[in-house]
C-alpha positions, 0 to 999 in steps of 0.5 A: 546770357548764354547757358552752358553745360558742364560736367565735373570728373570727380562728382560725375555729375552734369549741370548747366551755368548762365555765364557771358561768352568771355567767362569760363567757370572752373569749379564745380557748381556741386561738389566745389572740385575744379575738375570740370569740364564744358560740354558741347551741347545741341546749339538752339536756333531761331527762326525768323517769323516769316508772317511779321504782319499778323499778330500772336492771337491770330496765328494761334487762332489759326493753329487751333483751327487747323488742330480742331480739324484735324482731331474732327479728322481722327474721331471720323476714322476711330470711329470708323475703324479705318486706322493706317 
């Protein structure tokens, strides 16, 4: 179900609501008044995996590699004292 976000006039207050897209709530989830209003939110998007053929495991593994070197990267140059 889609969550959706609104904020009531009386109360002041924002809250978020799991409801189906037909569905509309028109009273507060905290205070019980009717004033409330749907608010419009940052929608969420998400993207294909392009890498369908590897597994889950792998490509975290390939993620914490590639962090290992870059954290080797950033104690070299700490202690070295070249900071950009």
């Amino acid at each position: 179900m889609p969550r959706y976000r609104y904020g009531c006039d009386s109360c002041e207050e924002e809250f978020t609501a799991f409801h189906s897209i037909s569905d509309t709530l028109s009273v507060c989830q905290l205070c019980g008044e009717e004033n409330i209003k749907k608010m419009i939110g940052k929608p969420v998007i998400i993207k294909k995996n392009q890498e369908v053929s590897r597994t889950t495991g792998e490509l975290t593994k390939d993620y914490i590699e590639a962090n290992r070197e870059l954290l080797k990267e950033m104690k070299e140059e700490a202690k070295n004292g070249h900071y950009d």
